[in-house]
Every structure is written in C-alpha cells, then in structure tokens.
C-alpha positions in Angstrom: -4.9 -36.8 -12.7 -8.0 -37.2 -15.0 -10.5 -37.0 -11.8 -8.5 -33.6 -11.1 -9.4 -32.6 -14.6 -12.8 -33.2 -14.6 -13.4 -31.5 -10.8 -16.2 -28.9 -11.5 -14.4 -26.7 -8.7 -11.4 -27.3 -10.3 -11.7 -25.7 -13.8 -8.1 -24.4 -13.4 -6.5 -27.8 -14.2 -5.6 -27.5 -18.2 -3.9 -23.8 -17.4 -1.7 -25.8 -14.5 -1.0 -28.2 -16.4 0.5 -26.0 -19.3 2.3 -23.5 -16.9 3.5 -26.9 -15.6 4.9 -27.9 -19.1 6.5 -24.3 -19.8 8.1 -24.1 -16.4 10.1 -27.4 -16.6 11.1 -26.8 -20.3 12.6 -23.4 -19.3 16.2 -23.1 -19.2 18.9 -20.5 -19.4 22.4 -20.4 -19.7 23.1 -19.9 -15.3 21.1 -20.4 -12.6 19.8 -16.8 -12.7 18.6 -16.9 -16.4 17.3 -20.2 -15.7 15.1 -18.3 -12.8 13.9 -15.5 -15.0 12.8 -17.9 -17.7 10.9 -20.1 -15.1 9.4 -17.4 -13.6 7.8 -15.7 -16.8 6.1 -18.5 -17.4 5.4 -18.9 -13.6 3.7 -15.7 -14.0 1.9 -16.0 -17.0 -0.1 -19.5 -15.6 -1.1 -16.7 -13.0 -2.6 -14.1 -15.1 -4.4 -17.4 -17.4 -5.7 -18.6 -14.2 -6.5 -14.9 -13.0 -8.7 -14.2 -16.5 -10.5 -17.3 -16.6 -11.6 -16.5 -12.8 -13.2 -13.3 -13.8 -15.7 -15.0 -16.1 -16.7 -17.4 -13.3 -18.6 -14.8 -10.9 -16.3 -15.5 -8.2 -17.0 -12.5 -6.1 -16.7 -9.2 -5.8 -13.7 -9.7 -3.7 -11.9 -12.8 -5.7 -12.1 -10.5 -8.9 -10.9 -7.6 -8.0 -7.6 -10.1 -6.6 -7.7 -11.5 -9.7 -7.6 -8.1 -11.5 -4.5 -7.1 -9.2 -2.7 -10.6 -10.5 -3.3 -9.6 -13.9 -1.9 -5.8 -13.3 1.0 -7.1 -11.1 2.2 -10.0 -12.7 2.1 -9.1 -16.0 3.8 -6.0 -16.1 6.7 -8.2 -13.9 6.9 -10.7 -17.4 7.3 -7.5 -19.1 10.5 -6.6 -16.5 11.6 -10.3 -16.4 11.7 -10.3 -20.5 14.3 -7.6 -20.6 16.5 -9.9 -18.5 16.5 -12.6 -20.7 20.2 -13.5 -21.5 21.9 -15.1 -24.4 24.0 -18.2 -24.2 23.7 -21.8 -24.8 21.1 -23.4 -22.2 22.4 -25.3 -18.9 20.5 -28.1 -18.2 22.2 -28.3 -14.6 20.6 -25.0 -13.7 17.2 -26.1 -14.4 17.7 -29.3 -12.1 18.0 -26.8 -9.1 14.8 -25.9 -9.2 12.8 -29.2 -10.2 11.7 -30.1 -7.1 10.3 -27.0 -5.6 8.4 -26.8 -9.4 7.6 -30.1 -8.9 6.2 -29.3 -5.4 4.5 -26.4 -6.4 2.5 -28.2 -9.2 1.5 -30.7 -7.0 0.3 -28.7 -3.9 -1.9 -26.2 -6.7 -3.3 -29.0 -8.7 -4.2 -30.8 -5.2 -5.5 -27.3 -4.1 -9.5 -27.0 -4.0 -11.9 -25.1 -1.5 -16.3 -25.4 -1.4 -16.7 -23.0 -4.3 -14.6 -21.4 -7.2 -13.7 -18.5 -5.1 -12.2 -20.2 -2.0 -10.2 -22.6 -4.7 -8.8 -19.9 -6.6 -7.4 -18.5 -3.5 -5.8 -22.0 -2.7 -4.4 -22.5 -5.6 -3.0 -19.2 -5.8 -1.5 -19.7 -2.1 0.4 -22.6 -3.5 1.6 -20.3 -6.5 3.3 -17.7 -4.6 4.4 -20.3 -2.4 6.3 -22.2 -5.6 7.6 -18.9 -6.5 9.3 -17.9 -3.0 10.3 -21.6 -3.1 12.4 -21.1 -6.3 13.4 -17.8 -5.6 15.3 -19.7 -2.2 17.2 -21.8 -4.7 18.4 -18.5 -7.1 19.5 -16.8 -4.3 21.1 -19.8 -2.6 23.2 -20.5 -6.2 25.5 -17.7 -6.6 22.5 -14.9 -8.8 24.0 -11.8 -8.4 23.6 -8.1 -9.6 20.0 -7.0 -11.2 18.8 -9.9 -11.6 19.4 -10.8 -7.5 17.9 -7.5 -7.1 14.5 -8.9 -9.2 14.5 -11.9 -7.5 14.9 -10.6 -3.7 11.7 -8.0 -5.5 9.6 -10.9 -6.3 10.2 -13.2 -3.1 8.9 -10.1 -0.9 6.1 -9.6 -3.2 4.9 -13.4 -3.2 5.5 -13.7 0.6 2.9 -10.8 1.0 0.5 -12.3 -1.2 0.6 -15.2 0.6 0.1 -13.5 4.3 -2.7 -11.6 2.2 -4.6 -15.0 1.5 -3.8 -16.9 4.6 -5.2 -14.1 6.4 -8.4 -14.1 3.9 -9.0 -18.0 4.4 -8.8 -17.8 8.1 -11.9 -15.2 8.1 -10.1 -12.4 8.6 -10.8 -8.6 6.4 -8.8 -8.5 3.8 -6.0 -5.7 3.5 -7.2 -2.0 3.1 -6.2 -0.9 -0.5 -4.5 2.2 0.7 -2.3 2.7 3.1 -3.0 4.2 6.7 -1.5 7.8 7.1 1.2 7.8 9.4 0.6 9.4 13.2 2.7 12.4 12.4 1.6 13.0 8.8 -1.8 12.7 10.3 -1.0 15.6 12.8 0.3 17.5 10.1 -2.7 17.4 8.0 -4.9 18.0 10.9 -3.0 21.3 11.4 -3.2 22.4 8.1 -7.1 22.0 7.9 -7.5 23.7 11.2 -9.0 26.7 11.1 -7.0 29.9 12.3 -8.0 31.6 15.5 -9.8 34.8 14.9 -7.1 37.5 16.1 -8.7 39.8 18.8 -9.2 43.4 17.9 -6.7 45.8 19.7 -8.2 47.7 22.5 -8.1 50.9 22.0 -6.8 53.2 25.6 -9.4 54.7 27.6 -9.5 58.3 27.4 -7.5 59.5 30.4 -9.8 61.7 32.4 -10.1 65.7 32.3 -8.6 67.3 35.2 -11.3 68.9 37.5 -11.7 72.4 37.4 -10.0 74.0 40.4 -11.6 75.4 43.3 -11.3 79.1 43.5 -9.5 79.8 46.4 -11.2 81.3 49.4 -9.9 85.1 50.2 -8.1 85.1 53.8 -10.4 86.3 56.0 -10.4 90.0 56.9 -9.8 90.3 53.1 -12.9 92.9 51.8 -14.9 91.3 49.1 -16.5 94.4 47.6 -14.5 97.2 46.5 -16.1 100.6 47.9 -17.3 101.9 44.2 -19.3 98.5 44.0 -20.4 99.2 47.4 -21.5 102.7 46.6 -23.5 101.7 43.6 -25.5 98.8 45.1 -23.4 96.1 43.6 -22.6 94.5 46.8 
C-alpha cells in the first residue's frame, strides 16, 4: 500500500483512500438509503480525483473528461442529498455492498497506465465500474420508488462512461459531443434551407391573327364594267 502511495503516476492515492474511508462508514436506515449515502461520497472521490487531474496537464482530451465528471457528478450529490432519509442506521444494509466497495477500491488503487492521462482514465474505469457494481446489489434488495428510479439513472450513466473509456484505451475516437441529427430530421432541415424554384412567368396568348381582307369578287362575265356616262367622258 505505501509503494502505491508513493507511485509518481499514481498521485490519486490519498483521494482513494479517503473516498475509500467515507464509502465504508456510510450507512442509512434500508438498503436504498444505505446506496444513496455510499454513492455521494462515491461521487465526490470522483470530482477530488477529477480537480486534482486538471492541474496535472493531462491533455487536452483527459481535462475536458475531467471537467464533464466535475459537471456531472456533482450536480448528481446535489440530487442524491435531497434523498437522504432519516432513521436509525442499519449496519446490515451496508454489509451488502462491502464487497463490490471492497472490489472497487482495490481494482482503482491497482489501476495505473504510462502517464497521468492513461491512469486517470483507468482509474476512472474502475470507478464507474464500482458504482454499476453497487447499484446491482440496490436493485437486487428490494429499493423501490424514486430512489429505484435514481439508481436505475446512475447505473446507465456509469455503464456509458465506462463503454466511453474502454473505447478511448483501445485507440479508438472518442465520442462526438453532440449528437448526430437523425436521417429524417436531416431531410427536413435540408428542405427548409432549399431554395424555392423561381416560378415561371405566365405566357401570355399570341395575338390570334387578323382575318385577310377578302377578295373582291370577279363580275360574271358578260357583266359591263363601265357604265355608258363613264364611257362617254373618257373614264373607261
């Protein structure tokens, strides 16, 4: 334990070790208090861990999911403290979940990577892991009504912490901040921003044409053509 202390890439031991401590003296009045009381200080070892990883240059990438812990799991303590119940403590409900807080503590404080940044993302794997793991026993002991409701809330949340990581130590890009737009909504918005089609001028009729003007009909023949006074004066 005192060579895990003194690890250089391990400067995260002391904060385990007191989240550690907090976790174990936890204990509420049922199983489901039990869990909320556990997991406030489950989260708040995150957010120490979290803060002293931004002073340690890990990364762009590493702070900004240290950040995000900070955010996220420290407005949850402020959600889990309003379900904080009253009642003597049961020290039988905190005996469920000793050995997956056991296992937990063991698996972070054994966690280390080649530099700060890959550490504090094994470490971290270990913590969401711990937290799905108690969240198991809650729901597997009877937790019902808002508080089931929390705890189904933060197993989902951990378990896609976790598949964020995993996916981050095996190489892979790590999850785009926003999400995609769907196909349809996409469609939509590419209808909107279309242009509309110019709409063609009306074509106006063509004049309909003049009718021609009518031969003048030929006399019958044998039909004089000069009257005998035009005749007389010259005219024809």
């Amino acid at each position: 334990m005192n060579a895990m202390m003194a690890d250089p890439n391990n400067p995260f031991a002391s904060i385990e070790m007191q989240m550690h401590d907090a976790m174990m003296k936890a204990v509420g009045a049922n199983a489901g208090d039990t869990w909320v009381r556990k997991m406030i200080e489950h989260h708040k070892g995150a957010v120490e861990m979290s803060r002293l990883a931004l002073t340690l240059n890990p990364g762009e990438h590493v702070a900004g999911m240290a950040q995000a812990t900070i955010d996220k799991q420290g407005a949850e303590i402020i959600a889990l403290e309003k379900l904080v119940a009253t009642g003597a403590p049961d020290p039988a409900s905190a005996e469920l979940y000793r050995a997956a807080g056991m296992q937990m503590h063991d698996a972070m404080m054994a966690a280390k990577g080649a530099d700060i940044a890959e550490t504090f993302h094994r470490k971290m794997l270990e913590h969401h892991k711990g937290a799905v793991a108690m969240s198991v026993v809650a729901l597997a002991n009877g937790v019902t009504g808002t508080i089931r409701a929390q705890i189904e809330k933060t197993k989902a949340d951990q378990q896609k912490e976790i598949a964020e990581i995993e996916a981050m130590l095996r190489g892979q890009p790590a999850p785009a901040s926003t999400a995609q737009a769907e196909p349809e909504d996409t469609a939509r918005v590419t209808k909107q921003a279309a242009p509309a089609k110019p709409v063609p001028a009306p074509v106006k009729p063509k004049p309909a044409p003049e009718p021609a003007d009518p031969k003048p009909s030929t006399p019958p023949s044998g039909t004089p053509t000069c009257l005998p006074e035009h005749r007389a004066a010259g005219h024809c």
